[in-house]
N, C-alpha and C positions, 0 to 999 in steps of 0.2 A: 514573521510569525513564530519565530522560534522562544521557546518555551511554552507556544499557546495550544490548547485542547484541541483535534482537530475536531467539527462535528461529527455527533454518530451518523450520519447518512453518510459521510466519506469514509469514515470508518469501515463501516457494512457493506460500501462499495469495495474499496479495498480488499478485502475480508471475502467478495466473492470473486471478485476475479482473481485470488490467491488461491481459493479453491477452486475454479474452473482451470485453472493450470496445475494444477496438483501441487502447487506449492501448500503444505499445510506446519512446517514449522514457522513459527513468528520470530527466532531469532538468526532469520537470515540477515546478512548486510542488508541497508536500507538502500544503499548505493545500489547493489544490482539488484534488486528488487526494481526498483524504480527504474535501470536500462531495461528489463525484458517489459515491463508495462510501455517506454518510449518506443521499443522496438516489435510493439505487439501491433499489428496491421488492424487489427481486432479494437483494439483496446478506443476505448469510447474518449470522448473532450473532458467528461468528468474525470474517467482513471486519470488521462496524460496530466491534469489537473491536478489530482491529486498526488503523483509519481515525482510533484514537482512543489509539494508539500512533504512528501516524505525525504527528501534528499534534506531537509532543512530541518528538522526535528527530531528529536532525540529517538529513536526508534525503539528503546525499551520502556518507553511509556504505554506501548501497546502492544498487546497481548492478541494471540488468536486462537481460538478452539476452535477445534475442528470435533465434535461427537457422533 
């Protein structure tokens, strides 16, 4: 999958369990982004899904606001 768009619904998944951790910069490493989502007890089949999409993609294609 790499270089491909990931859909907005993983996106906005992403994007909230980034905010339910308080994580709200988007230029964290993608790598440990992606460990605290595997190591999240919490974290749903879509996140770990998705944690395993971000290890694979360029991480500055996406942006996150937090307002």
């Amino acid at each position: 999958m790499i270089g491909t768009k990931l859909p907005d619904y993983l996106v906005t998944q992403f994007a909230q369990w980034c905010i339910r951790h308080g994580l709200t910069q988007a230029g964290a490493i993608r790598a440990a982004i992606a460990d605290y989502i595997y190591n999240d007890e919490t974290a749903t089949n879509a996140e770990l899904a998705l944690a395993a999409q971000i290890e694979e993609l360029p991480f500055r294609q996406y942006r996150i606001r937090c307002v």
